[in-house]
C-alpha positions as CSV (number, residue, x, y, z in Angstrom):
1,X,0.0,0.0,0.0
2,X,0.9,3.4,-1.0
3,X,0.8,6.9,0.3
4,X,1.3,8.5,-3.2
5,X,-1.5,10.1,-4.9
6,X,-0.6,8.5,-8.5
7,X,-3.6,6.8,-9.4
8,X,-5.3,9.3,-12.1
9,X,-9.0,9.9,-11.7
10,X,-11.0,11.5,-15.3
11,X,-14.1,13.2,-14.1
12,X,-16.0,15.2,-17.0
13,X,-17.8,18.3,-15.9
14,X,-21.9,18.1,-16.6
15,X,-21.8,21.6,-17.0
16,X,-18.9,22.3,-19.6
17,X,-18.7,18.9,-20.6
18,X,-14.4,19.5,-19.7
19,X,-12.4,16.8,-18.0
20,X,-10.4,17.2,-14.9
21,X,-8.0,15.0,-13.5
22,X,-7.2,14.4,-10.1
23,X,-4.6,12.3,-8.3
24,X,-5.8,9.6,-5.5
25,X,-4.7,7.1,-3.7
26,X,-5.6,3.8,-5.2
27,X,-6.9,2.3,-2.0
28,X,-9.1,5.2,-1.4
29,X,-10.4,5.2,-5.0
30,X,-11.3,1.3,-4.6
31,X,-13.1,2.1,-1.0
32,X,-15.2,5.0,-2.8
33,X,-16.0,2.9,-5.8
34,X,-17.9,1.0,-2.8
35,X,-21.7,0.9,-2.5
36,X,-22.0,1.2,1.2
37,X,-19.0,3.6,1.7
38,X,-18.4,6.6,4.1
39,X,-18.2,10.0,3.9
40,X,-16.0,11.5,0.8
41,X,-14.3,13.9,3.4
42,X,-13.3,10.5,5.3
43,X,-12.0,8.7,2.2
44,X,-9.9,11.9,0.4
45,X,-9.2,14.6,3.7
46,X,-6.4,15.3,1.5
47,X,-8.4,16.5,-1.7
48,X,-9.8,20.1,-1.4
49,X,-13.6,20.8,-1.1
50,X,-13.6,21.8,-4.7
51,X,-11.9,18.3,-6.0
52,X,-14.8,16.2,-4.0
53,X,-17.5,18.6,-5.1
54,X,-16.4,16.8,-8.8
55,X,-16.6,13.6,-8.0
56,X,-19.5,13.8,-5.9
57,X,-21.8,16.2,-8.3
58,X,-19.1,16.5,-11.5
59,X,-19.7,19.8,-11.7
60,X,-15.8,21.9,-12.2
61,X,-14.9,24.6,-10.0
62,X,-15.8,27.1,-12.6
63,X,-19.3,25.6,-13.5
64,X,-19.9,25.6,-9.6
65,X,-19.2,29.6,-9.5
66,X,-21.5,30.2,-12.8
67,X,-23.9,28.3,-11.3
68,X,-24.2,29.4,-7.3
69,X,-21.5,32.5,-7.1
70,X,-18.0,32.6,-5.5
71,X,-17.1,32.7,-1.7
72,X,-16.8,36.6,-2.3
73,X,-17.8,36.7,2.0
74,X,-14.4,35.6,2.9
């Protein structure tokens, strides 16, 4: 097993139709690929909100901000 995050994930945006790729760990992409898995923040705490928010609704960064504005409140 392997701490690297080599194993290359291809999500394609719904919105744009564009594809991202991300870098998981290979374990953590098998347990996700699970029916009865756990939270996404569990299975990739080292991904950033905006890399789960595409796997979980494939919808890119960009396409999210069109869509329901930026975090201007910061």
């Amino acid at each position: 097993m392997t701490n690297e995050r080599v194993y290359p994930v291809f999500v394609q945006c719904r919105i744009c139709e564009n594809f991202k790729m991300l870098y998981v760990r290979e374990e953590d992409w098998r347990e996700y690929q699970k029916p009865n898995r756990g939270y996404i923040q569990d299975i990739f705490p080292y991904l950033t909100s905006e890399e789960r928010e595409l796997l979980l609704s494939h919808t890119c960064p960009d396409c999210w901000k069109r869509l329901f504005g930026g975090e201007d409140d910061e």
